[in-house]
N, C-alpha and C positions, 0 to 999 in steps of 0.2 A: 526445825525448819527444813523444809524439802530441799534438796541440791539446786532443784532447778532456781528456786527463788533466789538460792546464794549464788549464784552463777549470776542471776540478772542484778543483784545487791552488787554485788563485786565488779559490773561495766558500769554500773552505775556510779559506784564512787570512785572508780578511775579515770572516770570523763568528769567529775565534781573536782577532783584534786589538779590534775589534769588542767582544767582552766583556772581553778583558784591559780595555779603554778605560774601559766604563761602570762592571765592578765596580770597580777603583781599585787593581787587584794592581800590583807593581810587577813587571817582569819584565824580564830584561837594560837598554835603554835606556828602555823603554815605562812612564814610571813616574806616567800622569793622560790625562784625557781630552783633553791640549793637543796632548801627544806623542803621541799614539796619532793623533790626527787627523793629523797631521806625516807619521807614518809610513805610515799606510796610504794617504795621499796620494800621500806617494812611490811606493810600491809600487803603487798604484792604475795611477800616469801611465806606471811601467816596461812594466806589462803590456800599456797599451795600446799603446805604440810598438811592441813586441815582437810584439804578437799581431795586432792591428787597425788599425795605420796603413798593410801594405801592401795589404789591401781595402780600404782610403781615399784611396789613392791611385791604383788601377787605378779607382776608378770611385766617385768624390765623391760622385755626388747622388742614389746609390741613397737609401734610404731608412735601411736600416740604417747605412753610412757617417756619414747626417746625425745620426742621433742619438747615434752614438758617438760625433761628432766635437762637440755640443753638449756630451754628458757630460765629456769632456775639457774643454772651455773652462771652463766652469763649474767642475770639479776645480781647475783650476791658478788660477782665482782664488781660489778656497777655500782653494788651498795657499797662495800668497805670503801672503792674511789670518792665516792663522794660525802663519806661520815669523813674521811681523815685528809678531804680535800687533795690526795694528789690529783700533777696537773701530768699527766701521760697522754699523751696522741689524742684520740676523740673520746675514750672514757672520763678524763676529768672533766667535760664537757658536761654544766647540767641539765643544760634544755635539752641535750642526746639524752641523756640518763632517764629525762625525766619522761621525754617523747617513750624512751624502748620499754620504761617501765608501764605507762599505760599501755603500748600496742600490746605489749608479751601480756597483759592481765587479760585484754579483751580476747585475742588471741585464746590463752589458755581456756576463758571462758567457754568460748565458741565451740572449740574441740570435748570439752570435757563434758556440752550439753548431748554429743553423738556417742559417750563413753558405752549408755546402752546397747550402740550396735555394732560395737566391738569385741562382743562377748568375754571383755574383759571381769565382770561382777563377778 
C-alpha cells in the first residue's frame, strides 16, 4: 500500500471513530466516547510506529520528527488515562482524549504527506 493512501486510510478512520465516539452509536466493540478514545488511541500509536517512527529515527530533530514524536507522547499518556480511567485535570476527560486523538491523527497525517519535501527519506 502507498503511504499516501495510508495517510488518507488513517483521516479517514479517525473522522469514522471519531463520530462513531461523539454520536453514542454502538458499533462492534466501540460502544461510548471512553472506548472510542481507547481505540482510536490505539490505532492512532499503531500508525505512528508503522508509518513515522522510521523518519524519527533517521533524523530526530527535524522539525517534523519533533512534533510527531510530541503528538505521540502526549497520545500515550492520554491513552494509559483513559485504559485505567484516572480522573486528573483535563486528561481523564474522554471527549478531550478522544477530540486530541483524532486532531493529533489528522494532523500527523497532513504533515507526514509533505515528509517528501523535507528531505528527510
Amino acid at each position: 500500500m502507498s503511504r499516501r493512501v495510508s495517510y488518507i486510510l488513517e483521516i479517514i478512520l479517525a473522522l469514522i471513530i471519531y463520530w462513531i465516539g461523539m454520536a453514542n452509536v454502538p458499533v462492534l466493540f466501540v460502544n461510548g466516547v471512553r472506548s472510542a478514545a481507547i481505540t482510536l488511541g490505539i490505532i492512532g500509536l499503531f500508525f505512528y510506529i508503522t508509518n513515522t517512527m522510521g523518519y524519527v529515527m533517521r533524523n530526530p530533530l527535524h522539525p517534523i520528527a519533533l512534533i510527531g514524536s510530541i503528538f505521540a507522547i502526549i497520545g500515550a499518556v492520554l491513552l494509559v488515562f483513559q485504559i485505567f480511567g484516572f480522573q486528573f485535570w483535563i486528561f481523564g476527560n474522554p471527549v478531550f482524549a478522544l477530540t486530541y486523538f483524532a486532531l493529533a491523527m489528522i494532523v500527523k497525517a497532513v504533515l507526514a504527506m509533505f515528509l517528501p519535501l523535507a528531505d528527510i527519506y
